[in-house]
C-alpha positions in Angstrom: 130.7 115.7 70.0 126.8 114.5 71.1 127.8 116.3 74.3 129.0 119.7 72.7 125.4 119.4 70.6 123.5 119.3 73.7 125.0 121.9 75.2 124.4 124.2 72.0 120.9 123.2 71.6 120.3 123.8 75.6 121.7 127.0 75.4 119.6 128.0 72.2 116.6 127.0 74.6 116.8 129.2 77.5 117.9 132.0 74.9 115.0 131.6 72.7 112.2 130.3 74.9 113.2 131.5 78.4 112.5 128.1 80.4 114.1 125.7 82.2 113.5 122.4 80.3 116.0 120.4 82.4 116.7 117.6 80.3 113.2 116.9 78.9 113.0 115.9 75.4 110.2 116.2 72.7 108.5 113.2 71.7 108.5 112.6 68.2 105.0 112.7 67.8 101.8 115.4 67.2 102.4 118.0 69.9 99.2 120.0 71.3 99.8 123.4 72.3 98.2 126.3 73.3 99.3 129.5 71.7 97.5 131.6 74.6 99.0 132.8 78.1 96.9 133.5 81.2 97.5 137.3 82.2 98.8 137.8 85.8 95.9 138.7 88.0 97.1 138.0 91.7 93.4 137.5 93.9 93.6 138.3 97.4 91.7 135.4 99.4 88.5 136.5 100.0 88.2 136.5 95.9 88.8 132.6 96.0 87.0 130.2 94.0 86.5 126.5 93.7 88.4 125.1 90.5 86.2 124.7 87.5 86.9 123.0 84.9 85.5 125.3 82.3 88.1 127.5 82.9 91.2 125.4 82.4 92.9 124.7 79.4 91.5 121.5 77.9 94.1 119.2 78.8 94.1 120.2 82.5 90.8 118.5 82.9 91.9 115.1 83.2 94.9 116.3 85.5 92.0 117.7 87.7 89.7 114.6 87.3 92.9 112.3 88.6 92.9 113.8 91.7 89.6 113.8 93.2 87.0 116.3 93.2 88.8 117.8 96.4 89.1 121.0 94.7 85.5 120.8 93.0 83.1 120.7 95.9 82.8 122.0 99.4 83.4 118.9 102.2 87.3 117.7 101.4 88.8 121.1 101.8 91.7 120.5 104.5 94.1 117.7 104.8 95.8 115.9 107.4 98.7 114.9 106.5 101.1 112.3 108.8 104.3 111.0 108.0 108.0 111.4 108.3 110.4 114.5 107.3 114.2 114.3 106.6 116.1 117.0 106.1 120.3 117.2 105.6 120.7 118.2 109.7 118.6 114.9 110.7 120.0 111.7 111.7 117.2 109.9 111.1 113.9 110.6 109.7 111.8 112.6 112.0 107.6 112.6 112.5 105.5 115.2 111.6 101.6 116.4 111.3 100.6 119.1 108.9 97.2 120.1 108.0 96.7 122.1 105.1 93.8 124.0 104.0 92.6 125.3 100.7 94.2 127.4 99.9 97.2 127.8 100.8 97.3 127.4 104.4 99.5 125.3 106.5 100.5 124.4 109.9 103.1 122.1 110.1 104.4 120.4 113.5 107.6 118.4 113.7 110.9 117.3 115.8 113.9 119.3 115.8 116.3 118.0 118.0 114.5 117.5 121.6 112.3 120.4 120.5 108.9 120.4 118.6 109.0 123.0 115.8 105.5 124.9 114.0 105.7 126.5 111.4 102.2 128.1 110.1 101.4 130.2 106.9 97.8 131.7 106.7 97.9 132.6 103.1 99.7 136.1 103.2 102.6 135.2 105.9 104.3 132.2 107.3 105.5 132.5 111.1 107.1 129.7 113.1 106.3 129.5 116.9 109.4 129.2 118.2 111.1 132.0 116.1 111.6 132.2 112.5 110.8 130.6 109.9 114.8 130.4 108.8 115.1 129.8 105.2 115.1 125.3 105.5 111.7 126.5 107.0 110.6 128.6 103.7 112.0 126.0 101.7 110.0 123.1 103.2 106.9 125.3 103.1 107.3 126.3 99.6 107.5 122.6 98.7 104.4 121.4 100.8 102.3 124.3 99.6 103.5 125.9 95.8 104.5 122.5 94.9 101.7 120.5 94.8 98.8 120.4 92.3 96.6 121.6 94.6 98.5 124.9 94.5 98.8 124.6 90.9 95.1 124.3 89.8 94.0 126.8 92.6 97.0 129.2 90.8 94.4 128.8 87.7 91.6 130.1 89.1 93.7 133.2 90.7 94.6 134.2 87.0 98.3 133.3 87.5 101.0 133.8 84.6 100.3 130.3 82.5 101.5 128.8 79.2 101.4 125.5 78.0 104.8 124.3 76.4 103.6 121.3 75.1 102.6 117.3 75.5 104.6 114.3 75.5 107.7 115.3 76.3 110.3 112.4 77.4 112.6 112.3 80.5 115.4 112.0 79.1 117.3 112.5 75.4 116.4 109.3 74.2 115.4 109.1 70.5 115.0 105.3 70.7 112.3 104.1 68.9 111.5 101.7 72.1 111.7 104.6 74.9 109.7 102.9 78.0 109.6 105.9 80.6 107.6 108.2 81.6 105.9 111.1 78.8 104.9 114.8 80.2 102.6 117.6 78.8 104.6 120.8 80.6 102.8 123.4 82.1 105.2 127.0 83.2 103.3 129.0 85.8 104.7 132.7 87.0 103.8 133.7 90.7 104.7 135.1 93.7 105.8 132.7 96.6 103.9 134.6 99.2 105.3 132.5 102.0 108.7 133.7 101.4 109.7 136.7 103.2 110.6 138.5 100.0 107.2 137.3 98.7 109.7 136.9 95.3 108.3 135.9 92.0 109.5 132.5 90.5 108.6 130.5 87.1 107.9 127.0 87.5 107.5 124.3 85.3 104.4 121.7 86.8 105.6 118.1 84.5 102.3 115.8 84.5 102.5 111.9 83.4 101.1 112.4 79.9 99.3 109.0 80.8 97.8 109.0 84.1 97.7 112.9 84.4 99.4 112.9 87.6 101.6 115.8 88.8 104.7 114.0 88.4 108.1 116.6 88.3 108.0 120.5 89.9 111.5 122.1 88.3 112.0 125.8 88.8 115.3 128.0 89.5 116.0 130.4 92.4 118.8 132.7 93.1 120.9 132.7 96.1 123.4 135.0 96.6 123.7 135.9 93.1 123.9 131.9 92.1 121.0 129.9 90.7 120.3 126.6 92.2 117.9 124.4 90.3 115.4 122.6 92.3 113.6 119.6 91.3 110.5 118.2 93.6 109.4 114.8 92.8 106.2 113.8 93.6 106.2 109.7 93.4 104.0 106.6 95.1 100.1 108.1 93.9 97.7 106.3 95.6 94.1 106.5 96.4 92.0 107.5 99.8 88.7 107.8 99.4 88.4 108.5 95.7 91.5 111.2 96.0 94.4 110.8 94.9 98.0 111.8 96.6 101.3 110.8 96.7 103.2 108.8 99.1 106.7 110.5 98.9 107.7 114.0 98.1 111.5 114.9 97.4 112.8 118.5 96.9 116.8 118.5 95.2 118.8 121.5 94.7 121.4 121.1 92.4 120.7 117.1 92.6 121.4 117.2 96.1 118.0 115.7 98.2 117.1 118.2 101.0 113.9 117.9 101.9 112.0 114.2 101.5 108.8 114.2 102.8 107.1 110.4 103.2 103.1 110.5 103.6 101.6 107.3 105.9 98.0 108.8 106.2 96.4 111.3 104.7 92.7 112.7 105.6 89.8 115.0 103.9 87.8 116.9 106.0 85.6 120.1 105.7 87.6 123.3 106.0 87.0 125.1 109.3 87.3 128.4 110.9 89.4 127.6 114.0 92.6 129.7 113.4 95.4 127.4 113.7 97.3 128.6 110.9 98.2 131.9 112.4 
């Protein structure tokens, strides 16, 4: 019976509101929301700006202040990032070097066999050296670049599609009075994925820890072949370099199926420069 009842109420959900609240249920407290939505305005990148905070919703600040001021002020604008990539056709997990630049930009080098792939994106079109990129590769882009809260702030200050659906939301359906895990305030953003070949438009929900503001969940739907599959990144393991913040393990699911896990062993801030290597 509890299991017919969630069904009906999910199904109200997407009917009434449109979203994809996977499982995420309201905290029985206050709930702030804010009633506005950001109109689509899509910037080309020579209109970029750095984030400010004055022009984020109110609770966004502290999600900003958690992770640095990387995004704030000129100096920390590309990463290095080194680590280990799995993905379903690996045996073992494989190494890999990516630097990405605000914003937006990536070049990421990695095994493939007894081969060393690249894939690049330059903010308008990703490429891979060798051929491609086939759609693994758009997938594992998408996830390094559109979800991240890097992307997700920088998204604010290109006017993207934005709507708060509230605070405080808990993982699961637990109405316990003791419930222990994790609280999100919920944030849905529609955007075009411009490193897709189809450049397609998808809504995604950006779940940050209600408590330490961090970037948390990324959940958003995609269709394939007429199907939707629901992906779910997680980003886990925060940590702290240098007064920034990042985390330590990145996991993209489809359907609850891990395909692309991502763990970071350094991670480096540096000034952005003009040297081409994401083309």
């Amino acid at each position: 019976m509890l299991q017919r009842k969630n069904l009906l109420l999910w199904s109200i959900t997407l009917s009434l509101c449109g979203t994809f609240l996977y499982g995420y249920a309201r905290a029985p407290i206050k709930v702030r929301k804010s009633p506005s939505q950001n109109p689509p305005v899509y910037q080309t990148r020579g209109e970029e700006a750095y984030v400010r905070q004055a022009a984020l919703m109110p609770q966004l600040r502290w999600s900003l202040k958690a992770l640095g001021d990387r995004l704030e002020k000129r100096g920390k604008e590309r990463l290095t990032l080194i680590g280990t990539l799995t993905q379903p056709a690996d045996l073992q997990p494989v190494p890999f070097t990516a630097i990405r630049e605000f914003s937006d930009r990536l070049r990421l080098t990695f095994q493939a066999g007894v081969q060393t792939r690249v894939l690049t994106f330059n903010g308008q079109r990703a490429q891979g050296i060798q051929g491609g990129p086939n759609s693994p590769d758009e997938d594992l882009i998408e996830t390094m670049l559109y979800d991240t809260a890097e992307h997700f702030f920088i998204s604010q200050m290109q006017g993207a599609a934005t709507r708060s659906l509230g605070s405080r939301f808990r993982a699961i359906e637990d109405s316990r009075a003791n419930y222990s895990g994790p609280f999100y305030d919920i944030f849905e953003v529609t955007a075009p994925v411009r490193s897709r070949s189809d450049a397609r438009e998808e809504t995604r929900q950006y779940c940050f820890n209600s408590d330490t503001h961090l970037l948390e969940v990324v959940k958003y739907g995609v269709m394939r072949n007429g199907i939707e599959t629901h992906v779910e990144v997680r980003l886990t393991g925060w940590h702290q370099v240098d007064d920034q913040r990042f985390p330590g393990r990145i996991v993209r699911s489809e359907n609850g199926t891990p395909v692309v896990t991502l763990i970071l062993s350094s991670v480096t801030t540096s000034p952005g420069l003009d040297d081409g290597p994401f083309n």
